[in-house]
N, C-alpha and C positions, 0 to 999 in steps of 0.2 A: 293779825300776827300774834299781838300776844293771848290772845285766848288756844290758839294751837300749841304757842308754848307751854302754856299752864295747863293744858291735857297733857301733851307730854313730860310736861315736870309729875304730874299724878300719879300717871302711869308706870313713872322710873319708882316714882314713894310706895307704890303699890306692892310693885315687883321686889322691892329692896326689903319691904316689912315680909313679904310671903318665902322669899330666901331666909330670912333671919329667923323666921317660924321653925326653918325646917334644919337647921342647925341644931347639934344639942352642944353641952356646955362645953366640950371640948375642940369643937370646931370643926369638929366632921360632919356633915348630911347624915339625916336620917330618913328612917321611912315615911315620908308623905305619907298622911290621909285625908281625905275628903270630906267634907259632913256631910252628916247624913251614914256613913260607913261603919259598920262593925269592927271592931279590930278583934282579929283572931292571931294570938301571936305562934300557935301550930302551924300558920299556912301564912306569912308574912313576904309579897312582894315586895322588892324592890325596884323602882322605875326612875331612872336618870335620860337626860338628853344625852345624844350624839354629840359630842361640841365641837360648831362648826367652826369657830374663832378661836384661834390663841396666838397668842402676843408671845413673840421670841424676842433677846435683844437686837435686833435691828431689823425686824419686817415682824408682821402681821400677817396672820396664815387663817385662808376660808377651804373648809375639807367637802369640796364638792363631792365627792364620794358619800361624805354622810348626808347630802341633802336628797330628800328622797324625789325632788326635781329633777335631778340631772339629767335620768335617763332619758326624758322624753324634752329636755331643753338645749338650748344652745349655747356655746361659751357667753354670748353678750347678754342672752337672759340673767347666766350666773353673775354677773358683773355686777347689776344690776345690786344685789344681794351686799358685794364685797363692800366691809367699811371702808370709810375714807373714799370710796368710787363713788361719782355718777355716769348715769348713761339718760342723757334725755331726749327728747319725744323723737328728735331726728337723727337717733340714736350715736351719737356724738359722746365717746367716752372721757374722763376729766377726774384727774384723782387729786385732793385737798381743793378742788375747785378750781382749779385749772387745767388746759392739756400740756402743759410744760414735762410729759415723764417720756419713759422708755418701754417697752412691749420686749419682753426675754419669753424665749421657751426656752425649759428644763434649765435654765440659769444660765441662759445665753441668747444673746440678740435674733433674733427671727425676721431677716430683712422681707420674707411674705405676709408677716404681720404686721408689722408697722406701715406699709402701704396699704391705704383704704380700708384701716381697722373695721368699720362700720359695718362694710361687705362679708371682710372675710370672717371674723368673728360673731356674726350672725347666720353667717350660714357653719361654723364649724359645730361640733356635737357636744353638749358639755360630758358625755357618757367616759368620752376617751379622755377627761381632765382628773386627774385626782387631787389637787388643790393650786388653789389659783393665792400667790405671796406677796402684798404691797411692801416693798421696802422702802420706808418711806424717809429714810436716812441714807442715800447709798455710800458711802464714806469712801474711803481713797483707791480701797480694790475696786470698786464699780466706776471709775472715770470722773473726772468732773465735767465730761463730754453731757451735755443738752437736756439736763432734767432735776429736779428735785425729786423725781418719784422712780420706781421700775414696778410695771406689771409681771411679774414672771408666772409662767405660765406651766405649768409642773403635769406632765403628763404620764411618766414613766418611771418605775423603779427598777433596779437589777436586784433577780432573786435567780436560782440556779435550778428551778425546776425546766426538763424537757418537756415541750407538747406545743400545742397550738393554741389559741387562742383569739379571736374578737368581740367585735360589736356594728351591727349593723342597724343603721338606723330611717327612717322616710319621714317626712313629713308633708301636709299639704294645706295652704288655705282657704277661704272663700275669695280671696282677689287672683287664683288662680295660680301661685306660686310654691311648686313643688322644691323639697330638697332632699338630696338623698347623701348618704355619706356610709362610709365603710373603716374599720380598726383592724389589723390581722398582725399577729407579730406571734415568731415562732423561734424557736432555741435547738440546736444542735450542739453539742460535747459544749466549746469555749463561745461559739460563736450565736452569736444573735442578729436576727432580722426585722423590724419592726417599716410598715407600713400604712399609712394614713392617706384619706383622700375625699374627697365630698365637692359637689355638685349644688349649684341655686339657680334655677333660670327667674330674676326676678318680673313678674307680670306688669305691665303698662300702666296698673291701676293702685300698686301698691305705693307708690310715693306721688301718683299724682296730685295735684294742689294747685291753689290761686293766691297770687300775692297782690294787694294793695298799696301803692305810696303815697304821699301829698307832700312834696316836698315846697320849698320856702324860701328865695336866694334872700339873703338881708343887704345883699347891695342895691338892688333894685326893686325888691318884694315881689318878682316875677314868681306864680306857682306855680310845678310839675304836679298832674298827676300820670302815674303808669297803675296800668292794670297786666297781672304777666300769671299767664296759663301756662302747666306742661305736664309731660308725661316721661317715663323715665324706665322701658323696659332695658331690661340688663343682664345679663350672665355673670358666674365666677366659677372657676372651678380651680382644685389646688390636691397637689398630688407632694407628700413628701415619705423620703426613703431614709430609715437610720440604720445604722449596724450597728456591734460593738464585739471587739476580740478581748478577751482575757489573757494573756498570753501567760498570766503566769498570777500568783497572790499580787504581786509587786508591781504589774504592768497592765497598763490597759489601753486600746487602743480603740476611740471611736471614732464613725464618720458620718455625712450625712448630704443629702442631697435633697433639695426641693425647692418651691415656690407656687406659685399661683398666675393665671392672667384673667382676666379683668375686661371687659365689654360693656358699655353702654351706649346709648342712643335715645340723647334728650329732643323733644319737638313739643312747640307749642305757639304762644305768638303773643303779643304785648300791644295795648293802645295806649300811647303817649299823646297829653295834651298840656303847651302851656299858656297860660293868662298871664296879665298884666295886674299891677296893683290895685287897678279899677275895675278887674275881672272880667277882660276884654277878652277873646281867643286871640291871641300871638301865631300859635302853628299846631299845627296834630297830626299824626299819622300811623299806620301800624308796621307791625314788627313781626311776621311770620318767622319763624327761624327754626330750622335743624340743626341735631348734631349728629349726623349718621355712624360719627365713629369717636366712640373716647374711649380709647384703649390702654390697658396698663398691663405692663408683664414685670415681675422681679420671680428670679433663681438666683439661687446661692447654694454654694456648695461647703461645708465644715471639715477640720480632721486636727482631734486631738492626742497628745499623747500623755497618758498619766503616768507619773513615777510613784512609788512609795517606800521606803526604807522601813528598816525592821522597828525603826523608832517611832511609835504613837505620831500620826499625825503632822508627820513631817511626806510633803508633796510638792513634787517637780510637774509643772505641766506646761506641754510648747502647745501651742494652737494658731493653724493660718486659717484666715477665710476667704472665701473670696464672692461678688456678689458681683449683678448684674441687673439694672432694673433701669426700665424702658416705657415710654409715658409718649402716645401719639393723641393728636384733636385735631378733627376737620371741623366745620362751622358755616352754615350758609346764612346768610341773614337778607330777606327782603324790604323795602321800603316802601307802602302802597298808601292809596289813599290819602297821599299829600297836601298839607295847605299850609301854603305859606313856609316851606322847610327851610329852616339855617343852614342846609347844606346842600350841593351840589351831585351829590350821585346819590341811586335809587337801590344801590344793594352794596354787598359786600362780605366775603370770605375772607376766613381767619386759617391759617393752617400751622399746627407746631408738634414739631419733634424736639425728643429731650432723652439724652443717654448716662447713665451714670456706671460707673463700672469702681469697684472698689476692692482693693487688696490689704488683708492687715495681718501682722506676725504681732505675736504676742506670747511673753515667757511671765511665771507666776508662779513663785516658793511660798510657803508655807512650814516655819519652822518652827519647833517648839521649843522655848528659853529653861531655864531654871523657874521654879516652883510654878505658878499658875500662869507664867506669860507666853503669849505664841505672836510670833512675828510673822508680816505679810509682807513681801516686796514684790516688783515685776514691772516689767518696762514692754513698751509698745511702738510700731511703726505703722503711719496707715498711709496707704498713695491712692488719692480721691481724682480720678478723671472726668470732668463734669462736659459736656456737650449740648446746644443747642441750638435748632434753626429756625425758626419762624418769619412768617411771611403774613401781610395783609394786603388782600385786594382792593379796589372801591371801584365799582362801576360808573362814570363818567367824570371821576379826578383821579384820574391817571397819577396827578401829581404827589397824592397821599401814598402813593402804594409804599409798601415798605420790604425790605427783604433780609434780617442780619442774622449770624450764624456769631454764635459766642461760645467760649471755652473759657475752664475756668478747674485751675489744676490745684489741688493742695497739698501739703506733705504736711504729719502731723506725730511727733515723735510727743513721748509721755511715758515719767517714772515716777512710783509710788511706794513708800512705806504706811504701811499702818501695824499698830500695837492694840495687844487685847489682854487684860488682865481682868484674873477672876478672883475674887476672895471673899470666901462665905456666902454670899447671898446676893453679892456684887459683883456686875460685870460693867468694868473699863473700856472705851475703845479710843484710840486716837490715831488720825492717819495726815499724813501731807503730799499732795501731790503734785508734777511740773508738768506744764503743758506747754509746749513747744509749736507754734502752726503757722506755715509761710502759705501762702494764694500766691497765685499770676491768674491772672485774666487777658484775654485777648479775643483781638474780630479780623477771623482770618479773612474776611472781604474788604477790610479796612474801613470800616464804620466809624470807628473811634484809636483813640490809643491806648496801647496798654495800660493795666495797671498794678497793682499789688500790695501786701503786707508782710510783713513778720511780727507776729505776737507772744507776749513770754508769757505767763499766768502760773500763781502759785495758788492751789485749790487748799485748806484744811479742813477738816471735821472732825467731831466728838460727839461723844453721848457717855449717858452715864444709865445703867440696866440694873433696877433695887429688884430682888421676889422678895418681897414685905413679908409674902404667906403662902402657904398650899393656894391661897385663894388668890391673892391680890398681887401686881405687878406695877412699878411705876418706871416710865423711863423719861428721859430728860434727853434731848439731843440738839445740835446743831451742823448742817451742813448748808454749803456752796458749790453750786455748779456754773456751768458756759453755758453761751448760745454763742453760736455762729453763723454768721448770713449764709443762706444757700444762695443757689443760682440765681433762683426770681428775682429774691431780695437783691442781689447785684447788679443785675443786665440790664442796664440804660434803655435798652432798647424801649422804645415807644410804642403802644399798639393803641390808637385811637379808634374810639365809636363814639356811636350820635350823642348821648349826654356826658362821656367820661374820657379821660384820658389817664392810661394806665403808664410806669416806668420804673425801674429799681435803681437803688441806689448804689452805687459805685466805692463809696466812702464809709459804707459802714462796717465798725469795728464790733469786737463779741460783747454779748451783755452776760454781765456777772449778777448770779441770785443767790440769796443767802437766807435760810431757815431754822425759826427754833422752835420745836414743840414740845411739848408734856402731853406723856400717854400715859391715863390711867387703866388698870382693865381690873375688874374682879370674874373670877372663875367657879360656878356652883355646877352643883347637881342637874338646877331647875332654873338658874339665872345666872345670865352672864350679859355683864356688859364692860361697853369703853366710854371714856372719854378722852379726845384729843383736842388741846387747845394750840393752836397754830400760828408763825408771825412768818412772813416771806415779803423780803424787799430785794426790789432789784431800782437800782439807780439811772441802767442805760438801756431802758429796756428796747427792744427793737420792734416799734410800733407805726402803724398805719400813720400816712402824714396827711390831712386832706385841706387842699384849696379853692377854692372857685375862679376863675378867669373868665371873661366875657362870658360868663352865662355856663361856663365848662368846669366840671369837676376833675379836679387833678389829682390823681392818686400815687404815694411814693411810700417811704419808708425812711424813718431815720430811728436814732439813738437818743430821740429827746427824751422819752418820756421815760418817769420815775412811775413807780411802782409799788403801791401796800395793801396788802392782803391780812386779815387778823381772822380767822376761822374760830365755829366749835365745831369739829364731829366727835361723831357716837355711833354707836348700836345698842340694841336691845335684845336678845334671846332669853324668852322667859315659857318654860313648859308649863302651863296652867292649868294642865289636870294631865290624867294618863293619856290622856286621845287628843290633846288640843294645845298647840304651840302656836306661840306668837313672833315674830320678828318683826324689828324696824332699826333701820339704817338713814339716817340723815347729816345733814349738817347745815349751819349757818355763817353767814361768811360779809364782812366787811371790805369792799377795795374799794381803795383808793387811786387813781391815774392822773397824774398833774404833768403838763409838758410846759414850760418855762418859755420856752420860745416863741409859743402862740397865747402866754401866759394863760392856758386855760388846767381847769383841777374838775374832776369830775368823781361821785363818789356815792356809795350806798350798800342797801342792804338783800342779799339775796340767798336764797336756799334751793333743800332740794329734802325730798323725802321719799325712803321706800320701805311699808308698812304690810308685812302679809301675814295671814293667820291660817293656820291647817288645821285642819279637823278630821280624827278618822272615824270614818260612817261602817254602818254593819255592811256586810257582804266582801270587805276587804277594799272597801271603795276610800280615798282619800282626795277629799276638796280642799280647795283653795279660796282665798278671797284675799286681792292685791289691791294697794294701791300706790300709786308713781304718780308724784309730783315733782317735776323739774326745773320750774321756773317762778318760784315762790319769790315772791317780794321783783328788787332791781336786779338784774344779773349784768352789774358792770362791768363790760370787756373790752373796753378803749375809752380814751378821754372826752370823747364825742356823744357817748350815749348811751342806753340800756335796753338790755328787752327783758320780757315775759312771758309766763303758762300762765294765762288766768286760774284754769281747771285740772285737776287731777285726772286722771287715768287711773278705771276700775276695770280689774279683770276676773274672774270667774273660771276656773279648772277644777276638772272630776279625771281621775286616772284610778287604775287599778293594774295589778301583775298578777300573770298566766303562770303556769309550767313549773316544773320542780327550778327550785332555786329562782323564782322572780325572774325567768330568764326574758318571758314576753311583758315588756308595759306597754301600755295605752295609754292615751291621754287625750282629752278634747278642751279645750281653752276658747272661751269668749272674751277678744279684747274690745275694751273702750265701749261696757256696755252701757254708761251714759250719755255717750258725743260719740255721732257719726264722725266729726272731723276733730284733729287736734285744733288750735287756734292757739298761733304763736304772733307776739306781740311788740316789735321795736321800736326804739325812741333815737333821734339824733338830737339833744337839746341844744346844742352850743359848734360855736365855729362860725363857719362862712356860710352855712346855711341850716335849717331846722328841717326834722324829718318827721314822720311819724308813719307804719306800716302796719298793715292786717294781713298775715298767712293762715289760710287753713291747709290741712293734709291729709287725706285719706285715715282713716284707723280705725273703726269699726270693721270687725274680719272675726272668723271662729277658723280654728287649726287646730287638726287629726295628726296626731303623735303617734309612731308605731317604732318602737325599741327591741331588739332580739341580739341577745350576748350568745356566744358560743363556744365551746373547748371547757377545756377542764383543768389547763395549769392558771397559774397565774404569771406566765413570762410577760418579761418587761425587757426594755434595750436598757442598761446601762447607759450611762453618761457622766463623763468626768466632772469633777466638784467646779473646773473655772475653766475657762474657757474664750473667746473674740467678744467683744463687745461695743458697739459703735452705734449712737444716735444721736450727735451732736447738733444737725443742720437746722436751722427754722427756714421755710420758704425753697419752696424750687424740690426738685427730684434729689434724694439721697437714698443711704442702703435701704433698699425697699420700699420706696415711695415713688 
């Protein structure tokens, strides 16, 4: 660890002296040269980067457009890229080092995105992105609903040319997993049409894998090993429609319709055996299992109205949403090869449905004060209807069956001011916001009794935004956001299997999180980087609870556990000659997880790193050379344990562009040309029993990229400045999940 460090501290001294070179006294860029090179000042190029980073006051902006990837990658490839994001090997997105944010397209919630980000974002096209913005402060207009972070996802601008326009793009790999996708968006007089859509039937072999356990009870010293095989063919497909009317300079009306639905079908099967302390066999048996159906649907529909007065920047906008997302699982599980079983029947079926349905009105001014001040207010209502029914079988104990249907209703009222002053080279922000939010829960078969809350919550934030220079940027921020239990996390219900026993908690209230960072950034020609130093504590966080009973692991949720997080991220863009760029995106991070109640603290050190260099080759030919590291060091994520990537992921890309105007790319990519498999790593150190696990996962594959833009305007749909916004829930089905 610290030897990676100290190349990467070189690297930044390298970079920082080769910037400073090319500066002259007044602090502009000059012309680069090369040794070795003639300088002819009759014929003098000059050659700067595309800059795909820049730091605004409250978000951080990656211009997918300049990256000469895009066209032939996927949004989650670009992710990959963005500071402050990771995306690791099971392709799991996590921005400042955790998944605590929000997913927005064009500056509003995307309830088809936030369900099964993994899916859908891997299979959509980064070609149709034109910059992907981490606001990593969202301050009192962004809610203090369910996150420290928001991905927004920026797809579209309004410009006034008529015509037509897309991008149409395929792709295919060796595990036999095609994807195709389509951009088309056209303009007529006021009115605009924009539609999107893309296809992935994922192959049997692209996430198959084996995982290994040896678990430990310390009441008795009895050991579990499992062995668990599977395979994971799956579909997605996702179709969304925008519009937008102009109806006049001063009004504008947008709307929007779409989502996505979701198929899979996991089978595999598992050998379980346990010993005694004297390493006796106790019982063993296996575990065939299918899941012939895991299916996920969210649509949502949007429709905003923009106002604007003759006055600079003063804006009225009403916005309803409404959303709709749907989440079914069947499950067969066999029992064979028995000896000696702790239980009573030789199979067993799982079946659950889950409906969420969501309605939100929201109004949001925007005024501007005397000399540099503009004011934000706006108020919200959302009415959250949550449903669900599940059932388990057990073949020959009747007794266990289970059958309960839970609802679980919320109303969620919230108003906000925030203030923003700018003066000389300074920008102010401060906001406070009220969150209002009553639950009922109930089991209309009479399983249990009702229950419920009402919670009040005052959210604040601040930041303070210096530009030091043409070059340099510092910002200073603090915010706090909510978590709020979703359904899982509430519904008592019990779903028991052979080693675990599953149940949520009825009593849990919202966890409050609170963040301060410093972001530095300097801005060159030829080099540009960040640093971000980070602290995030949450006191009640709402975490895994786990027990052991006769031999049975008990799984719940509560409010114990505290929470500290101390981050560094960064990036690096630095242009190293005319034909050859570098980039790396990393960060290091400290958590800490202590729960009081089981008096246990659990704690360390873990990273992530994404390093790629381009190089352009004669014939117009441009390669790559990547590497992704996900799980450097401990990656602490509950008070129980850690896991790890031992090894990097090395990737290898050759593309080039056809046809007037770059309209055809190509591209061919060899990933994980050193390890056929990934090999991912966990640890249970502490509690009621000791764990430790071996996963490997498919990753060795080469993928044919075929990209073809068309039309000749550049029409984009409009879309109003604010807009619905809602992703508060941890656990259980919400907007789009």
């Amino acid at each position: 660890m610290n030897t990676m460090v100290k190349i990467v501290m070189a690297m930044v001294a390298m970079a920082w002296a080769a910037s400073t070179m090319a500066q002259d006294a007044t602090g502009q860029d000059s012309v680069a040269v090369e040794w070795g090179d003639t300088l002819q000042l009759q014929d003098v190029e000059v050659v700067t980067m595309r800059q795909l980073v820049k730091t605004l006051d409250d978000r951080l902006s990656y211009n997918v457009q300049a990256d000469p990837e895009a066209s032939t990658s996927t949004v989650l490839d670009m992710l990959r890229k963005v500071p402050l994001v990771s995306v690791d090997g099971e392709d799991n997105v996590r921005v400042n080092g955790g998944g605590n944010f929000k997913i927005y397209k064009n500056g509003h919630p995307d309830p088809s995105l936030s369900a099964n980000p993994r899916e859908v974002l891997r299979a959509m096209p980064a070609s149709m992105i034109k910059r992907i913005e981490v606001i990593t402060e969202p301050g009192a207009r962004y809610d203090a609903e369910g996150a420290t972070a928001i991905l927004n996802i920026v797809t579209v601008e309004g410009v006034r040319i008529e015509g037509v326009n897309g991008t149409v793009s395929a792709s295919i790999n060796t595990f036999g997993t095609p994807n195709a996708s389509a951009y088309v968006a056209a303009r007529a007089g006021k009115f605009t049409l924009g539609t999107t859509g893309f296809f992935q039937k994922q192959a049997h072999r692209q996430f198959a894998g084996e995982d290994e356990t040896w678990t430990t009870y310390k009441d008795t010293g009895t050991t579990m090993y499992n062995r668990y095989r599977n395979e994971q063919p799956a579909w997605v497909y996702s179709l969304n429609l925008n519009a937008s009317l102009e109806i006049d300079s001063l009004n504008l009306i947008t709307a929007s319709f779409g989502g996505y639905r979701y198929g899979l079908n996991i089978y595999g099967d598992s050998h379980i055996e346990y010993h005694d302390a004297a390493g006796r066999l106790i019982t063993s048996y296996d575990n065939p299992f299918n899941v012939p159906l895991y299916g996920c649907m969210s649509w949502n529909g949007r429709a905003d109205w923009e106002h604007r007065t003759s006055r600079k920047d003063e804006v009225l906008t009403a916005s309803y949403m409404f959303s709709t997302t749907g989440q079914q699982e069947e499950q067969y599980d066999s029992l064979i090869n028995l000896v000696n079983p702790p239980f009573d029947y030789t199979s067993y079926d799982k079946w659950g449905k889950e409906r969420f349905t969501e309605h939100t009105w929201q109004l949001d001014y925007q005024l501007p004060l005397w000399g540099h001040h503009l004011l934000e207010v706006g108020g919200k209502y959302i009415l959250r209807l949550n449903k669900s029914h599940n059932r388990m079988n057990y073949d020959g104990a009747a007794e266990l069956d289970t059958d309960t249907r839970f609802r679980h209703n919320m109303h969620v009222g919230a108003a906000y001011a925030s203030w923003r002053y700018r003066v000389g080279d300074v920008t102010l922000r401060g906001g406070l916001r009220y969150e209002y939010s009553q639950f009922r829960a109930s089991f209309p078969n009479g399983d249990g009794d009702p229950f419920g809350r009402d919670l009040h919550d005052l959210v604040p934030s601040a930041s303070v935004h210096w530009q030091l220079s043409p070059f340099n940027s510092l910002r200073l921020s603090w915010a706090t956001s909510l978590n709020r239990p979703g359904i899982n996390y509430l519904n008592p219900a019990v779903k028991r299997y052979t080693s675990t026993i599953e149940y949520g908690n009825p009593h849990l209230s919202s966890a409050r999180n609170s963040m301060l960072s410093i972001n530095f950034q300097h801005t060159g020609s030829r080099l540009t980087f960040n640093v971000k130093p980070t602290l995030t504590i949450t006191n009640n966080l709402i975490g895994t609870y786990r027990t052991v009973q006769d031999g049975i692991v008990h799984l719940t949720n509560s409010n114990d556990c505290r929470y500290l997080m101390a981050g560094l991220g960064g990036f690096v863009q630095w242009m190293m000659t005319t034909k050859t760029t570098f980039y790396m995106n990393g960060e290091l991070c400290y958590k800490r997880y202590r729960n009081p109640s089981q008096d246990l603290t659990n704690s360390g050190w873990g990273g992530n790193l994404y390093a790629q260099l381009t190089q352009q080759l004669p014939w117009q030919l441009r390669a790559t050379a990547t590497c992704m590291w996900y799980g450097i060091g401990h990656d602490v994520r509950h008070v129980y344990g850690y896991s790890t990537i031992p090894d990097p992921t090395i990737m290898l890309g050759l593309s080039r562009s056809f046809l007037k105007g770059n309209r055809l790319t190509v591209k061919l990519t060899a990933n994980s040309i050193l390890h056929k498999y990934e090999v991912s790593k966990g640890y249970i150190t502490q509690g009621d029993y000791v764990n430790h696990g071996v996963g490997h996962f498919n990753q060795r594959n080469v993928q044919l990229s075929v990209s073809y833009a068309f039309g000749s305007s550049n029409t984009r749909v409009k879309q109003t400045e604010t807009t619905v916004e809602n992703d508060d829930l941890v656990g259980g089905l919400r907007s789009g999940n």
